[in-house]
C-alpha positions in Angstrom: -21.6 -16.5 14.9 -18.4 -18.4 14.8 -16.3 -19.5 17.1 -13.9 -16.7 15.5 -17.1 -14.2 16.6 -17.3 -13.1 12.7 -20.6 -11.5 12.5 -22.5 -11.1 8.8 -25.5 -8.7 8.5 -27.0 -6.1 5.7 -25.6 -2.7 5.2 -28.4 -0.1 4.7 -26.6 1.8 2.0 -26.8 1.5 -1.6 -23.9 0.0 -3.1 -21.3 2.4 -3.8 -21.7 2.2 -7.6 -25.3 3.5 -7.4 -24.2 6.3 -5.3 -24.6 9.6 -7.1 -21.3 11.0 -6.1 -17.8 9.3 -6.0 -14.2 10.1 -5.1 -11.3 8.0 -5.8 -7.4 9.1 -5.8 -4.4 7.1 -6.4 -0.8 8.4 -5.8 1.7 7.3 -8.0 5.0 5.3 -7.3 6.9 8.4 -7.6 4.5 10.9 -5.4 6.8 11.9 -2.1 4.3 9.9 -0.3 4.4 7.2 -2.0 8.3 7.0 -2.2 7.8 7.2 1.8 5.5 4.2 1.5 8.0 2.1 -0.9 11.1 2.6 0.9 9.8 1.9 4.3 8.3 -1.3 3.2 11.5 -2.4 1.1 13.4 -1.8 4.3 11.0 -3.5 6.4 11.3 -6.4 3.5 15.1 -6.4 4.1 15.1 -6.7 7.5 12.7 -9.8 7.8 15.1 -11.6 4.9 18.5 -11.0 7.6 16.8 -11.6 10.5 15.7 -15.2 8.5 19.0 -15.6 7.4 21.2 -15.0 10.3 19.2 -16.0 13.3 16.2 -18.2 11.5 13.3 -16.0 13.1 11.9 -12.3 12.3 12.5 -10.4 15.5 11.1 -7.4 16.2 11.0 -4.1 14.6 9.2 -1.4 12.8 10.1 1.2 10.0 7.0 3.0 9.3 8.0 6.5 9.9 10.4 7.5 6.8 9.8 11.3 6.4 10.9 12.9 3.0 12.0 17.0 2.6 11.7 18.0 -0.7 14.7 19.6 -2.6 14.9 22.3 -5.4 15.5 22.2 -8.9 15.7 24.0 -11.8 14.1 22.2 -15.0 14.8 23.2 -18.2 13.8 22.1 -21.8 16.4 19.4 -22.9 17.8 18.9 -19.4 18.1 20.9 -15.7 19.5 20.1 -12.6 18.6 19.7 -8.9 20.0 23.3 -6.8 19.2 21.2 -3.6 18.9 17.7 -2.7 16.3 15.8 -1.3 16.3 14.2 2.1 15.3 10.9 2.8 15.2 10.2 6.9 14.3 5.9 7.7 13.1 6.3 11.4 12.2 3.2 13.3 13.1 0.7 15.6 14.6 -2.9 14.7 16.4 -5.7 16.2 20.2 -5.0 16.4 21.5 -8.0 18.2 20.3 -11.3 19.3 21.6 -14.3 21.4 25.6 -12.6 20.3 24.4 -12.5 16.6 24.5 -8.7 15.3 22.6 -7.4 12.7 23.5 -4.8 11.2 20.2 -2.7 10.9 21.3 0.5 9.3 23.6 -0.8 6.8 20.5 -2.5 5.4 18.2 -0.3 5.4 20.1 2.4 3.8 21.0 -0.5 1.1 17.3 -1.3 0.9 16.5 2.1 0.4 19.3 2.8 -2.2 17.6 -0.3 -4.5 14.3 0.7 -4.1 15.4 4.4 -5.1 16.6 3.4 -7.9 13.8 1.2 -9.6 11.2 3.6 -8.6 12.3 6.7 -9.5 15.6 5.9 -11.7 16.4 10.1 -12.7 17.3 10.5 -8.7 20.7 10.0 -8.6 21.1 8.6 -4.7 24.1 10.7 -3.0 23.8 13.2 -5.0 20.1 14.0 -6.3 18.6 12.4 -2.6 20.2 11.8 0.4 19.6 9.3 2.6 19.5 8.5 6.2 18.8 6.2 8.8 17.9 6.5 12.4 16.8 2.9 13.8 16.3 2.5 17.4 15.5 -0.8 19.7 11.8 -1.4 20.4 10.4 -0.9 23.5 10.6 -4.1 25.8 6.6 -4.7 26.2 6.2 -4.7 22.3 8.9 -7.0 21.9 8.1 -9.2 24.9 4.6 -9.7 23.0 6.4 -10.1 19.8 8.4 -13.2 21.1 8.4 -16.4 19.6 6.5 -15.3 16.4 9.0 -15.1 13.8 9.0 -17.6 11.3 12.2 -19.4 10.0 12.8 -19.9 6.7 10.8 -22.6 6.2 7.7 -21.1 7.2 7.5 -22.8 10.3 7.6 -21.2 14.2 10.5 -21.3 15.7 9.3 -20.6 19.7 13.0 -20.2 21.2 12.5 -16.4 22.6 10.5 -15.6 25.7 7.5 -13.6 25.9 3.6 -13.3 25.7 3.9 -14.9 22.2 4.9 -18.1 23.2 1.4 -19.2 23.9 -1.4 -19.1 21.0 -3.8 -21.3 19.3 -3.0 -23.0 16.2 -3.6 -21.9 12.9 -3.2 -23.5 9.3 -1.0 -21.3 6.9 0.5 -22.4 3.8 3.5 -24.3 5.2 1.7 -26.3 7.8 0.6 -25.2 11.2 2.6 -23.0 12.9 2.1 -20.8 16.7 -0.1 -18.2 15.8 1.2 -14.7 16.5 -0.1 -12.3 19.2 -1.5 -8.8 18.4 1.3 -5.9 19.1 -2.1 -4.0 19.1 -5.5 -2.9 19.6 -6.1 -1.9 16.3 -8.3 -2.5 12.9 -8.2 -3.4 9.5 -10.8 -2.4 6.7 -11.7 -3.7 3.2 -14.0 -3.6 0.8 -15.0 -5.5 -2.6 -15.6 -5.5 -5.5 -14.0 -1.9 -6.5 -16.2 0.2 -8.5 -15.8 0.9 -12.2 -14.1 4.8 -11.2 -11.8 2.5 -8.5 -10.4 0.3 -11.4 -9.7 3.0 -13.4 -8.0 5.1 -11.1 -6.1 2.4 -10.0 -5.2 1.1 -13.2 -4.3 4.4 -14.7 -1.3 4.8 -12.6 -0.6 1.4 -12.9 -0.4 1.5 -16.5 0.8 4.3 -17.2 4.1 4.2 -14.7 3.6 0.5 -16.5 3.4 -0.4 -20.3 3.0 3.2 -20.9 6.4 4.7 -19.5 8.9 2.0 -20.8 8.0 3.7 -24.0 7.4 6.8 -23.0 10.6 8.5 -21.0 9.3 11.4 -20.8 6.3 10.4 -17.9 7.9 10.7 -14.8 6.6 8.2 -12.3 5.1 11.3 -9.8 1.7 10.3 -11.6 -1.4 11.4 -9.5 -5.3 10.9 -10.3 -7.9 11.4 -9.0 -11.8 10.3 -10.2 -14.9 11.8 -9.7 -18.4 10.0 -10.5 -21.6 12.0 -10.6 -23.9 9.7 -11.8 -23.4 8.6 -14.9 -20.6 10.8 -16.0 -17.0 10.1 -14.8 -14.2 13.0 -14.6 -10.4 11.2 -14.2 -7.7 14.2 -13.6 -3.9 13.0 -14.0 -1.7 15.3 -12.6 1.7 13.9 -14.4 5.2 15.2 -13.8 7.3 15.3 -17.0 11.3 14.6 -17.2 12.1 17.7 -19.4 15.4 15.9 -20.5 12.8 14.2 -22.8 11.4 17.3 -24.3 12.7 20.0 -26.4 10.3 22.9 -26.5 6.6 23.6 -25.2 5.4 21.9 -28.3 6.7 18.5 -27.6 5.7 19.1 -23.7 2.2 19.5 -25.0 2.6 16.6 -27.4 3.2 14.8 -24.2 0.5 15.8 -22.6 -1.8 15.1 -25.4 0.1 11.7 -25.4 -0.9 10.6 -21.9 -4.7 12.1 -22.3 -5.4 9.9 -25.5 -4.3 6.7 -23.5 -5.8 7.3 -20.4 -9.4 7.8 -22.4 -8.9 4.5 -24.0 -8.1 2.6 -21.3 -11.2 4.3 -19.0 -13.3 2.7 -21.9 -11.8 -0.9 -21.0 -13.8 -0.2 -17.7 -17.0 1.7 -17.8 -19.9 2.2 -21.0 -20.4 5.7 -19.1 -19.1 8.9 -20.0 -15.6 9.8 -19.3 -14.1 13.1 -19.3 -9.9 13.2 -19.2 -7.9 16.1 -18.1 -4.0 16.3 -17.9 -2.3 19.1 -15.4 -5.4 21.4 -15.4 -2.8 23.3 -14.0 -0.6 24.2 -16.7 -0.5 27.6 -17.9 1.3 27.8 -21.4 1.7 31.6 -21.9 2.8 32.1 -18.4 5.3 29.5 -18.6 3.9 27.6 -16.1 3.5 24.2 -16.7 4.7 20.6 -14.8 8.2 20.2 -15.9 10.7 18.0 -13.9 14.2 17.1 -13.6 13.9 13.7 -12.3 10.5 12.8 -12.5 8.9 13.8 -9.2 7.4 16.4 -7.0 9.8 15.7 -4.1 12.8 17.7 -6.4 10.5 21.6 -6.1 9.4 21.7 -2.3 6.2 18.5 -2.2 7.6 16.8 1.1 6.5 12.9 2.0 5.6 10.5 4.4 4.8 7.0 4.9 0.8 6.4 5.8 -0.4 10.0 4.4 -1.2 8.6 0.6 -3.0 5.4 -0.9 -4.4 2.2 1.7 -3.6 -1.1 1.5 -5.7 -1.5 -0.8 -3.7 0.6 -3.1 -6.7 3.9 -3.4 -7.9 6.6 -1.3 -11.5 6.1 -1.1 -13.9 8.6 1.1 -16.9 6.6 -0.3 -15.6 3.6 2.0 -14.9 2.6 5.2 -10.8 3.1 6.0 -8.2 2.7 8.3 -5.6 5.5 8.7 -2.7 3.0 9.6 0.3 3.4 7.8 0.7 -0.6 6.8 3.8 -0.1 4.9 7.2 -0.8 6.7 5.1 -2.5 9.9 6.5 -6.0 10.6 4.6 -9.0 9.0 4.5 -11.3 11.8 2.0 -9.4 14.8 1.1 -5.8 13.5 -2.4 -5.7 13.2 -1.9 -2.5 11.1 -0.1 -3.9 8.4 -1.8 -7.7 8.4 -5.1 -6.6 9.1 -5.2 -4.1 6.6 -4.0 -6.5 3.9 -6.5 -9.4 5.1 -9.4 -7.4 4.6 -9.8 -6.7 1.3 -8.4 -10.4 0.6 -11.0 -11.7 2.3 -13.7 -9.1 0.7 -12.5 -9.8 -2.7 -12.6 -14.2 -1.8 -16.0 -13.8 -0.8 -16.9 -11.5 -3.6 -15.8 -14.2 -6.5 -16.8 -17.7 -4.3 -20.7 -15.7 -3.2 -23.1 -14.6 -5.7 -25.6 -12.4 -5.1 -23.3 -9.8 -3.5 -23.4 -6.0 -4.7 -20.9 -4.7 -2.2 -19.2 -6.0 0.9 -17.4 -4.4 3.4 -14.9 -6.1 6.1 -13.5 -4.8 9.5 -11.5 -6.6 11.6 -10.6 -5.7 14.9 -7.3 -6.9 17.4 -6.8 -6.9 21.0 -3.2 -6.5 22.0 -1.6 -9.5 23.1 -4.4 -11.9 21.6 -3.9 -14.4 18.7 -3.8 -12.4 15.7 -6.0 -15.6 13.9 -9.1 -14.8 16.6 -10.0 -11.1 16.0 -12.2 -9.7 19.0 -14.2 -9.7 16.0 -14.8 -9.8 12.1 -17.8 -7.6 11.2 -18.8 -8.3 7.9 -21.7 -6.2 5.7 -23.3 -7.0 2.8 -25.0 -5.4 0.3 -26.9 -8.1 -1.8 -28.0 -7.9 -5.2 -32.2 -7.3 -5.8 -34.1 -11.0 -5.1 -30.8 -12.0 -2.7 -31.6 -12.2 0.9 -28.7 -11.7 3.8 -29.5 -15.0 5.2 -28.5 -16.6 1.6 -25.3 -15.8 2.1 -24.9 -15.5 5.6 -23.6 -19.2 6.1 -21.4 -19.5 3.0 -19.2 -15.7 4.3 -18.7 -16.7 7.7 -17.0 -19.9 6.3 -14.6 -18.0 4.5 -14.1 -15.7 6.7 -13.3 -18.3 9.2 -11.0 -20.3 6.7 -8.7 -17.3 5.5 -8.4 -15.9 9.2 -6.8 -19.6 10.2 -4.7 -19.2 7.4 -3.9 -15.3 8.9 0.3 -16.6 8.6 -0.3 -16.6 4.5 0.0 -13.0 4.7 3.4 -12.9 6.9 5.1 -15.3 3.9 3.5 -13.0 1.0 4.7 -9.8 2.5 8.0 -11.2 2.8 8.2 -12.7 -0.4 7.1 -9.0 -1.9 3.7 -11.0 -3.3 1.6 -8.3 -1.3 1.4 -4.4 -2.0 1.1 -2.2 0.7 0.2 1.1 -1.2 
C-alpha cells in the first residue's frame, strides 16, 4: 500500500476475452445522445477558454445536463425536409461574474453549441433545422466555495486568489510544473479497464471509421451510426444501425447499394481485429416491400421522434460495456479542474491502459478510483486496482511495478485538466 492507499490484488474472473458471452455498443457522433454528450462538453470547453482569458483562472461551473427533443421529418428519395424542428436545451450552472469582470455565459454556450452543431452533424441547419437554447444558472455557494482556488491560468500554473476549501492541498507534479492540487467537488468514482477486447476495438472503431475515412467519401452515411457487438465464443455478430441522408440516394436501389456499401467495409475492417468469425448486419430493420427502411433528412435519429441526453450513451472510455465494471456519470460538460466525475472517469482507463503497455504478464486490469468531497483530488480515498495475469504470472510480480504507476500518473492528476481543455481527451 502507498502512501496514495492504491491497493493491487487478483480478480477471480477470467479475462473478459475468454468469457463465453460479450456485449459491446457504441453510439455514434450523430446518435441524440451523443449530440447531448458533444455539445455539453464543447460548451464546457468554451467556458474554461473565457474564464482563462478574461479572469486567468477556470471558475466554477457545470453543463452536463443538455436535454435534446426530437423533431419530425419527412424524408424522401433525392431530398425531404424537416415538418418540425429539433430542440436543443444547455442546462447548467457557470460563473457569470467575477471580481467586476462579466462573462457572458450564455452567449458562449449557445456559440459553442452552434460550432459543434455544425461539424457533427453538418445537414442540421442550426435556427432552422435545430433550435437551440440555453439556461445557465450560478452554482450553489458550497460547490463553489470547494471549487476556489483551483483554476489554472493559462500557463498551467494555480493561481490561489479566490477563497475557499481549495485553497489548501498537497502538491502535485502536472505537466507545467507543480501546481495546488484541486479538491474533490465530490464523493464520487471513476472506472476503467484495459486492454479492450478484440469485439471492443471493433465496435469502437467501426463508428470511428466509418463517420471517419468512410463518410468523407461516402455522403450518403449520416453520422447517427450505432453498433453494437455480440461475442459468443468464438463467433462475433457486429449490428450497425446506420441512418442514411436520402438527398444522396435516388431510389431503393441505390439505398440498398448503400447498405451493401457500409456492410462490405465494416467486414473488412472487423478482419483488421479478430482471426474469429464475424457476422455483419446493416439495419436488420429495414423492410423493403413495406417501404420501411432508415432514410433521413439530415443524417440523424433526433429529426423522427429519438430524443437525447448527455450521460445516457457511451463512457469515457468511449463504449458501453456490461462485461465491465462502469460508472454511470455523465463526464461530458463536467468542469476539468475538481469533478471527480469527469477526471476520474478519464484517469482510469489512462492509467489501465499505462500499466497494460509498461507490465507484462497482464490479461486484463481493471481500475476504480474513489473521491471524498473536499479532499485533494491527487489522493483518492483509494485506487483499487485488479489484475488478471497471464498463465505462469503471479500477482506479486506485478504488484510493485502497478502501484508505481499508479502513484506516478495520480501526482500528475492536473495532466488531465490541460488535455480536456485543449480537446486532447474524449469524453464519449
Amino acid at each position: 500500500m502507498t502512501e496514495r492507499n492504491v491497493r493491487v490484488e487478483a480478480l477471480d474472473r477470467a479475462p473478459v476475452e475468454n468469457q463465453a458471452v460479450e456485449i459491446v455498443e457504441r453510439k455514434g457522433i450523430g446518435h441524440p445522445d451523443s449530440i447531448c454528450d458533444g455539445v455539453a462538453e464543447s460548451v464546457s470547453r468554451a467556458l474554461s477558454r473565457a474564464y482563462l482569458d478574461r479572469v486567468g483562472k477556470i471558475l466554477h461551473y457545470n453543463t452536463d445536463e443538455a436535454q435534446l427533443v426530437a423533431g419530425s421529418a419527412s424524408p424522401e428519395f433525392g431530398g425531404g425536409e424537416l415538418t418540425e424542428p429539433i430542440y436543443l436545451l444547455l442546462v447548467g450552472r457557470a460563473t457569470s461574474e467575477y471580481e467586476g469582470i462579466t462573462i457572458p455565459t450564455e452567449p458562449i454556450a449557445l456559440r459553442a453549441a452552434r460550432e459543434y452543431l455544425a461539424e457533427a452533424v453538418p445537414r442540421l441547419d442550426v435556427g432552422t433545422d435545430i433550435v437551440v437554447d440555453a439556461r445557465l444558472g450560478e452554482g450553489s455557494g458550497d460547490l463553489q466555495g470547494v471549487f476556489g482556488g483551483n483554476g489554472v491560468d493559462d500557463a498551467g500554473d494555480a493561481d490561489g486568489t479566490e477563497t475557499g476549501a481549495g485553497n489548501s492541498g498537497s502538491p502535485a507534479s502536472g505537466s507545467e510544473g507543480t501546481r495546488p492540487v484541486p479538491m474533490a467537488n465530490d464523493t464520487s468514482f471513476g472506472v476503467g479497464h484495459a486492454p479492450l477486447s478484440e469485439t471492443e476495438r471493433i465496435v469502437l472503431e467501426t463508428e470511428r471509421r466509418l463517420n471517419g475515412e468512410y463518410a468523407r467519401e461516402h455522403p450518403e452515411l449520416g453520422p447517427d451510426i450505432k453498433v453494437m457487438g455480440r461475442r459468443e465464443d468464438d463467433h462475433i455478430d457486429v449490428t450497425v444501425a446506420a441512418a442514411i441522408v436520402d438527398e444522396f440516394v435516388s431510389g431503393i436501389d441505390a439505398y440498398d447499394d448503400a447498405i451493401r456499401d457500409v456492410h462490405g467495409f465494416v467486414r473488412e475492417l472487423a478482419g483488421e481485429y479478430t482471426d474469429r468469425d464475424v457476422a455483419i448486419y446493416v439495419n436488420t430493420a429495414d423492410d423493403y416491400d413495406a417501404g420501411s427502411i432508415y432514410l433521413t433528412t439530415t443524417g440523424t435519429s433526433a429529426e423522427q421522434g429519438d430524443d437525447g441526453s448527455v450521460g445516457r450513451g457511451n463512457r469515457a472510455n468511449g463504449l458501453i460495456t456490461p462485461n465491465r465494471s462502469m460508472s454511470m456519470e455523465a463526464t461530458s460538460g463536467k468542469n476539468p479542474v475538481n469533478h471527480i466525475g469527469k477526471i476520474y472517469n478519464l484517469l482510469s482507463p489512462h492509467i489501465a491502459e499505462t500499466v497494460v503497455a509498461d507490465v507484462g504478464g497482464i490479461r486484463d486490469l481493471r481500475v476504480r478510483l474513489l473521491s471524498q468531497i473536499g479532499q485533494p483530488i491527487d489522493h483518492p480515498q483509494v485506487a483499487d486496482v485488479h489484475v488478471v495475469t497471464a498463465s505462469g504470472v503471479q500477482i506479486g510480480d506485478v504488484e510493485a511495478r502497478v502501484e508505481e504507476i499508479v502513484d506516478r500518473e495520480l501526482a500528475a492528476v492536473a495532466d488531465v485538466t490541460d488535455r480536456v481543455i485543449d480537446g486532447d481527451l474524449a469524453t464519449f
